[in-house]
C-alpha positions, 0 to 999 in steps of 0.5 A: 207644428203641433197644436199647442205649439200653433197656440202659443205662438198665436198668443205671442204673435197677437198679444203684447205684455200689458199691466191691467190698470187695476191689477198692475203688479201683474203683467199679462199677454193681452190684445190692444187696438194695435192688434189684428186679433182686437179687430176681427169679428166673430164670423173671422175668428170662427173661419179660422178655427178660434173661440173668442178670445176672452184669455186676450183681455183683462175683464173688469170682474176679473180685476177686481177679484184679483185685487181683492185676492192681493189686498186680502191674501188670508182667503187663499193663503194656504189653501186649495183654489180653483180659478173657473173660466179663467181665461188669461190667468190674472187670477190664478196669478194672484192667488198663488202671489198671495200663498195659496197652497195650490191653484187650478186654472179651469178653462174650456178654450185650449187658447186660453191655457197656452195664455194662462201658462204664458202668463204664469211664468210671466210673473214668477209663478206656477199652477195647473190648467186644464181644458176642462168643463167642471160644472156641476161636480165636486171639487177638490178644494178650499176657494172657488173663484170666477170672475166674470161668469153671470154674463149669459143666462144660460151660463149662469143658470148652470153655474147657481146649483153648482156654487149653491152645492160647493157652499154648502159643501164648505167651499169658498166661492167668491164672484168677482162681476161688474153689474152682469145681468144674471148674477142672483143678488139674493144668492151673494153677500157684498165684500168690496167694491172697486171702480174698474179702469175698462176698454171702451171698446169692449165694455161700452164705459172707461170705468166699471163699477165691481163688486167681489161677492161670497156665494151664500150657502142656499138654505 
C-alpha cells in the first residue's frame, strides 16, 4: 500500500464524522474516546512511526477562527489565504465556505494532509495542502490565518518576526488562541471573543474562553 494510501485509511479507521460544538455547520473526521487513537500516548505513537495527531481533534483556537471566518466571510471572500498548522482542515473549511479566492493548508505532519483533504471533500469544498515548513518566508497571500500556534515557546518565538514581517508586508494575519502562554499580547488587537465547548481531556476545562486577534504590523 503506499504511503498516503496507509495514511488515509489510518485516518478512517480511527476517526468518526463529528460536528465541533462551536463550528457545527462543518463535519470533520476526529477522534473520541471511543477510539484507540485518543488512548495512546506518545511513547505508542512514536513506536509506530506517528506525529501527534493534533489533525484528530478540533482545538478550541481553531473553533474560533472558524466561526469568526463564517460569521465575518469579508476578511477572506475574495482573497488569497493561507491556513498555518492546519492540522484537520476546519479552518481552511471555513474560508473557502465563506468565498476565498484560494486557500492553502500548510502543515508539517503528512497525517494531517490526508485529514484535511478527507475532510475537505467531506463538506463540499476544495483547497491545496502541503507538507511544508513555511516559516519565515514570504508568502503569496492576502490573509494568514493560525489557529492555535503560542502553545511552545520555541514555536512562538519562530512564529512572532515572521507574522511581524507578513503585516508589515500587508498580509492579514488573524490568530485564533484560547489563553496559550506564548501569545505576545502587545503584538495583537482583539477582534471577537467566543466561550469554546472543549474536551476535558485534552483541555483540562469544558469551556475555553478564545479570542480571534489580528497581528499588528511592528512599528
Amino acid at each position: 500500500m503506499k504511503e498516503r494510501e496507509r495514511r488515509r485509511a489510518f485516518v478512517l479507521a480511527n476517526t468518526a464524522p463529528l460536528r465541533p460544538p462551536h463550528v457545527p455547520e462543518i463535519e470533520l473526521h476526529l477522534a473520541d474516546e471511543a477510539h484507540d487513537l485518543w488512548l495512546r500516548t506518545e511513547e505508542e505513537l512514536e513506536a509506530i512511526g506517528l506525529p501527534p495527531p493534533f489533525w484528530a481533534f478540533a482545538w478550541a483556537g481553531g473553533q474560533g477562527l472558524a466561526r469568526y471566518v463564517l460569521d465575518h466571510p469579508s476578511c477572506v471572500a475574495g482573497r488569497r489565504v493561507v491556513d498555518l498548522a492546519s492540522g484537520s482542515g476546519l479552518v481552511a473549511i471555513a474560508a473557502a465556505r465563506a468565498g476565498a479566492a484560494s486557500v492553502l493548508a500548510l502543515d508539517i505532519d503528512p497525517f494531517a494532509r490526508e485529514a484535511a483533504l478527507l475532510n475537505a471533500g467531506r463538506n463540499g469544498v476544495s483547497f491545496e495542502v502541503r507538507n511544508e515548513d513555511r516559516i519565515g518566508d514570504s508568502l503569496d497571500a492576502d490573509v494568514l490565518l493560525a489557529g492555535d500556534v503560542f502553545y511552545d515557546q520555541g514555536f512562538a518565538r519562530r512564529l512572532a518576526p515572521w507574522f511581524d514581517a507578513l503585516a508589515s508586508s500587508g498580509v492579514d494575519v488573524l490568530v485564533g488562541d484560547p489563553g496559550r502562554a506564548y501569545l505576545p499580547a502587545a503584538s495583537v488587537e482583539r477582534l471577537a471573543v467566543y466561550e469554546v465547548p472543549v474536551t476535558r481531556a485534552l483541555e483540562d476545562a469544558e469551556v475555553k474562553r478564545t479570542t480571534v486577534w489580528r497581528w499588528r504590523p511592528a512599528s
